[in-house]
NUTORZA-835326 format. One line per 5 residues: number of its first residue (from 0); their letters; for each residue x, y, z of N, C-alpha, C. Coordinates in steps of 0.001 Angstrom, whole numbers. Layout:
REM residues N
NUM) A) X:Y:Z:X:Y:Z:X:Y:Z ~ ...
//
This chain:
REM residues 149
0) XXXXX) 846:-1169:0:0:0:0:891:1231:0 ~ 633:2221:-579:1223:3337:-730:1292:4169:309 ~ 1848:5488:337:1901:6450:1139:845:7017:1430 ~ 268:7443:2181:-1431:8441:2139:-673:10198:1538 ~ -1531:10680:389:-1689:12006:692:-2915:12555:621
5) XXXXX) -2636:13817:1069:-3960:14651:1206:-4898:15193:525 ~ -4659:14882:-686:-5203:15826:-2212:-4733:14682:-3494 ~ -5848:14616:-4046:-5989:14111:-5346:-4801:14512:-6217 ~ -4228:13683:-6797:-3030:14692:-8150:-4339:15270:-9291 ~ -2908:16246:-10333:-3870:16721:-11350:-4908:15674:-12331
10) XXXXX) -4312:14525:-12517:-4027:13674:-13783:-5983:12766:-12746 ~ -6028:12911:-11429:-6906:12289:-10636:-8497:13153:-10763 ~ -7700:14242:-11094:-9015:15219:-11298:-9852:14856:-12669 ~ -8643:15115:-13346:-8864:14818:-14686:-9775:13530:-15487 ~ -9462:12237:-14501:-10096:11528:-14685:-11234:11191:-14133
15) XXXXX) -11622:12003:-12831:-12681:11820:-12378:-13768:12700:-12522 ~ -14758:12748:-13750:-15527:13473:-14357:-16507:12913:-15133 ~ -17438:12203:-14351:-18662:10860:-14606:-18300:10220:-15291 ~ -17293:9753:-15669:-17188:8468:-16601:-15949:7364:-16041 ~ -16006:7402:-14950:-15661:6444:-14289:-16258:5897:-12986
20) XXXXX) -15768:4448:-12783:-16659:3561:-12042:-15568:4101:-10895 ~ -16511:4301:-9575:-16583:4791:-8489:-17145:4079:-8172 ~ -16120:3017:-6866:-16988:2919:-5438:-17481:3696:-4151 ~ -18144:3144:-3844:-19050:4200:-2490:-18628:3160:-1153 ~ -18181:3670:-131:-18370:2312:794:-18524:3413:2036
25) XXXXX) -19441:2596:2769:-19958:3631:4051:-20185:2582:4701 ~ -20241:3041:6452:-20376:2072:7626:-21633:2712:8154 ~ -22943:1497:7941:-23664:1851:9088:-23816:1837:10577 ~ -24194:2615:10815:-23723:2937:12323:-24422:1917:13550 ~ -25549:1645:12918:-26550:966:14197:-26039:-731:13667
30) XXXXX) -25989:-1244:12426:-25645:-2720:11912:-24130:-2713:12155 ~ -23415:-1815:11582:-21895:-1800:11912:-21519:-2774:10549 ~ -22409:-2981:9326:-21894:-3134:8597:-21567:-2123:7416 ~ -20769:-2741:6490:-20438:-1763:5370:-21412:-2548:4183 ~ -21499:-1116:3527:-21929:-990:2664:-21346:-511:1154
35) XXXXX) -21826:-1414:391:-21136:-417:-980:-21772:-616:-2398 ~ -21766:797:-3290:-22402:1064:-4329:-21736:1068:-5301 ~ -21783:816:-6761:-20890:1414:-7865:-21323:2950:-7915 ~ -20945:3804:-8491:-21487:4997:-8723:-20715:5615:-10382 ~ -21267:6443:-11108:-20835:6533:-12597:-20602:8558:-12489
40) XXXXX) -21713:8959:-11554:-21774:10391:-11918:-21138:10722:-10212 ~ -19515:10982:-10560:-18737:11584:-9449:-17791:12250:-10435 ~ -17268:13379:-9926:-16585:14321:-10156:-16021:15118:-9044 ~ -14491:15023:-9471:-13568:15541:-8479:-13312:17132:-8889 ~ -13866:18254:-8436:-14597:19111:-8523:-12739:19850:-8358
45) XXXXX) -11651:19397:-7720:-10743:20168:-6987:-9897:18820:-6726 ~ -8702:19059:-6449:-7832:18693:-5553:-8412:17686:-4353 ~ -9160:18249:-3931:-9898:18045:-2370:-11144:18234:-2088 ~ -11951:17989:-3455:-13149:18030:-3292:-13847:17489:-4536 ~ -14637:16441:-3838:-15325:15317:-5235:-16678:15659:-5026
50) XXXXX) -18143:15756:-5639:-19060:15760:-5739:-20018:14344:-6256 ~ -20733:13914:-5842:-21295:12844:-6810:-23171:12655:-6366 ~ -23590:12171:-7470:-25093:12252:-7557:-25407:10994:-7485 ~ -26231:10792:-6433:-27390:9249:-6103:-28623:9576:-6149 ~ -29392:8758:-6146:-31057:8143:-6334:-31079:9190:-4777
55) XXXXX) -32508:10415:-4934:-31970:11003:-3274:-33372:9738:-2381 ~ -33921:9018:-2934:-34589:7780:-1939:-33256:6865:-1784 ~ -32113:6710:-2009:-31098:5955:-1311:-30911:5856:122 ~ -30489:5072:463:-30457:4636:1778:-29192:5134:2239 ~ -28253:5288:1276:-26333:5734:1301:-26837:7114:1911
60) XXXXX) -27915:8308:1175:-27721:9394:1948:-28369:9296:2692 ~ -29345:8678:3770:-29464:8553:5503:-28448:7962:5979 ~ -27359:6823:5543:-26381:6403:6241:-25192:7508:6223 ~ -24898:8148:4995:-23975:9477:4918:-24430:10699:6107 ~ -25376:10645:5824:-26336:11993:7411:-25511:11606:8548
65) XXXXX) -25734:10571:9211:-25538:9702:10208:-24232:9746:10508 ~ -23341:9534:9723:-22159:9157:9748:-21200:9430:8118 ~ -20896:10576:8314:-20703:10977:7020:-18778:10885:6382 ~ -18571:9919:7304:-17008:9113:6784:-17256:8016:5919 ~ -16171:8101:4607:-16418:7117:4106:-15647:7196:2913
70) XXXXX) -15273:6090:1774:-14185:5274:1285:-15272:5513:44 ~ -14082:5885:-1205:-14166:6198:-2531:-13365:5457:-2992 ~ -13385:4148:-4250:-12232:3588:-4483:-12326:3635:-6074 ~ -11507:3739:-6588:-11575:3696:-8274:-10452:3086:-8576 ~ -10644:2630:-10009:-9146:2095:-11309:-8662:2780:-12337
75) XXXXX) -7837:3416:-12220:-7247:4246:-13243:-5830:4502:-12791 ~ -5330:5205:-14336:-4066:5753:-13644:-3008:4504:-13721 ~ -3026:3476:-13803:-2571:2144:-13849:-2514:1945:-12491 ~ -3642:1838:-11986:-3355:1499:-10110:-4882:1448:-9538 ~ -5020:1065:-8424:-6213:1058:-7688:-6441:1994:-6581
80) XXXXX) -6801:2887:-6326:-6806:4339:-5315:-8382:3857:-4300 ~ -7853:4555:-3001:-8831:4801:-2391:-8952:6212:-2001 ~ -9734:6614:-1454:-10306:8195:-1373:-10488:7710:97 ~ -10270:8699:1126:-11309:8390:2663:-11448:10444:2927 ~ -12738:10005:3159:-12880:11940:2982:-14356:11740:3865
85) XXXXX) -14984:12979:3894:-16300:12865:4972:-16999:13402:3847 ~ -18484:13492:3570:-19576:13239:3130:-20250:14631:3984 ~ -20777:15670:2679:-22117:16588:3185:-23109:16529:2201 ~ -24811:16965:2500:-25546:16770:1309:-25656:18305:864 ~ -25665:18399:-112:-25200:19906:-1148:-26536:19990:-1332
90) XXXXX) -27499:18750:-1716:-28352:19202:-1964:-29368:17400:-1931 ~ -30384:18011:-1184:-31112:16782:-867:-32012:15915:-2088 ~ -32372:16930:-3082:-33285:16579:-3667:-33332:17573:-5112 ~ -32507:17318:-6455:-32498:18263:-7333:-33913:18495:-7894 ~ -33641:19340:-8011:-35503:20146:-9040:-35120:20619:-10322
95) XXXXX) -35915:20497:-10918:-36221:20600:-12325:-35380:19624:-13739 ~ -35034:18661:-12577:-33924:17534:-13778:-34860:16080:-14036 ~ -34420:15149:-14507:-35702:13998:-15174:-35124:12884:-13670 ~ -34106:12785:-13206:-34354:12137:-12246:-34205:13344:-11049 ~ -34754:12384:-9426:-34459:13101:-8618:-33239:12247:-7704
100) XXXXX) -32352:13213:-7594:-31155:12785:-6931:-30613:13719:-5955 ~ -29816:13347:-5411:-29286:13957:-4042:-27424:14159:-4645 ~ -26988:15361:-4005:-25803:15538:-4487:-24939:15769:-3181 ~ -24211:15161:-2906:-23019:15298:-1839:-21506:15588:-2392 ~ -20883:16454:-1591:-19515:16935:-1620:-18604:16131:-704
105) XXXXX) -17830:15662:-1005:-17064:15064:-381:-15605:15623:-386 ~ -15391:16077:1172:-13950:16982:1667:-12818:15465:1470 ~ -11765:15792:531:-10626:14526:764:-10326:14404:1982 ~ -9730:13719:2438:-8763:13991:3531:-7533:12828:3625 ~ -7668:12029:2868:-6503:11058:2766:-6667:9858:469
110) XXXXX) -5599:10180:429:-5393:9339:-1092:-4654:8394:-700 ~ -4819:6812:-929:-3719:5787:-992:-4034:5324:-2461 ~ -2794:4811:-2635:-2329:3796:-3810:-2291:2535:-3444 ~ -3782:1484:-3276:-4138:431:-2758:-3592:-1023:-3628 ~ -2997:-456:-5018:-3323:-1983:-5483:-1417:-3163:-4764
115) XXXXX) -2030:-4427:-4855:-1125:-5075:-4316:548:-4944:-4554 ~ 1240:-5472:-3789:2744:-5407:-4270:2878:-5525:-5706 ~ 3720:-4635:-6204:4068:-5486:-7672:3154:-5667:-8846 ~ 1635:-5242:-8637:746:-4680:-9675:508:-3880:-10579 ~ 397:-4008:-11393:-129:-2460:-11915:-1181:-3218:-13396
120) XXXXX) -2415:-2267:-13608:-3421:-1918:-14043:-3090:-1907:-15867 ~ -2985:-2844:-16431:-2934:-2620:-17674:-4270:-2710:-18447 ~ -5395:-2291:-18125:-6693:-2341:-18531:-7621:-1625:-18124 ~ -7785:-561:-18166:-8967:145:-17343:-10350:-627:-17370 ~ -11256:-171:-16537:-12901:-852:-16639:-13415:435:-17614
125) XXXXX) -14474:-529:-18573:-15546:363:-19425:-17020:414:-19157 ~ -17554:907:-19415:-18882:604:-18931:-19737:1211:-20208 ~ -20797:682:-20486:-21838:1285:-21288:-23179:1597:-20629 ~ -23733:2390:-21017:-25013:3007:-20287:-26057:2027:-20954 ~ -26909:1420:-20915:-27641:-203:-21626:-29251:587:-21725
130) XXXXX) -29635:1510:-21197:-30543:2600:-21544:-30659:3593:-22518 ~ -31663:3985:-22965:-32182:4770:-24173:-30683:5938:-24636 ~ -29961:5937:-25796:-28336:6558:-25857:-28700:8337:-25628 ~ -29782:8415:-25985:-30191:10047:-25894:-30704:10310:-24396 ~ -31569:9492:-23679:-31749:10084:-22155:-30555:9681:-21630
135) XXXXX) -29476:8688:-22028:-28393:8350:-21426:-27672:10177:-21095 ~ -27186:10336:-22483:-26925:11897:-22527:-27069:13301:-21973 ~ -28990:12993:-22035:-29620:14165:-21411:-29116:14216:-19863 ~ -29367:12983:-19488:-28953:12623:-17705:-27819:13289:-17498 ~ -26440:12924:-18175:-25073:13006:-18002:-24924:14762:-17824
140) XXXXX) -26026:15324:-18805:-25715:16489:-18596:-26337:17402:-17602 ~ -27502:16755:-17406:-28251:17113:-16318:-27202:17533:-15272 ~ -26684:16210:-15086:-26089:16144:-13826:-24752:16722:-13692 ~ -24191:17040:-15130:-22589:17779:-14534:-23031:19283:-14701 ~ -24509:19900:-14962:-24514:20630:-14847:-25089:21049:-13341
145) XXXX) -25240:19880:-12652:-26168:20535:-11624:-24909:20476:-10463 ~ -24110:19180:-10731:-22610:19214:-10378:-21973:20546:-9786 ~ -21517:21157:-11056:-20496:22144:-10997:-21543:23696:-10819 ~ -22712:23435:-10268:-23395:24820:-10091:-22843:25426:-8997
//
């Protein structure tokens, strides 16, 4: 495992701008188990500050309320990264977009370089959106516009 730092590099920003697979992992507080989501629409807004949009009937933002620490992990970069940063809701419930979602900011506060001894990443993950290619679109923009407001 790598060194921890405090801030995303440039090249981390760069790639994190909804089109990569983002994990979510949060601890509920009363089960004491973890939990975890893929997520597609996150964006690292800064250095030290990621944004990302969920379903706002998710259960992640009452467990984020509650307890708003929690683990971002992605593949890129030729490596496997984790994020550990705390969780606020920016906004509970967007208006006037085709879904309703909840948008949280997430303060960094620690970057590791997780993947095993002697690894490295010669393949990134792809993903295709398997829904209508034009509301696929409309969504994407919905949301990096409601993102970076």
């Amino acid at each position: 495992m790598g060194k921890p730092v405090e801030a995303l590099s440039q090249d981390m920003v760069s790639l994190i701008q909804g089109s990569t697979i983002v994990l979510l992992n949060v601890v509920h507080r009363e089960s004491e188990r973890v939990y975890t989501t893929a997520l597609s629409w996150v964006y690292a807004i800064n250095e030290r500050k990621i944004r990302f949009a969920i379903d706002a009937k998710s259960e992640f933002v009452s467990i984020l309320e509650r307890n708003p620490e929690l683990v971002l992990a992605f593949i890129g970069l030729e490596s496997v990264y984790s994020i550990v940063g705390k969780a606020a809701i920016k906004m509970r419930q967007t208006e006037g977009t085709t879904l309703k979602l909840a948008i949280l900011e997430v303060d960094v506060q620690e970057v590791r370089d997780i993947i095993f001894y002697g690894g490295k990443v010669v393949t990134e993950p792809s993903f295709v959106k398997t829904y209508n290619a034009e509301l696929a679109k409309k969504l994407d923009q919905e949301v990096k516009d409601i993102i970076y407001r």
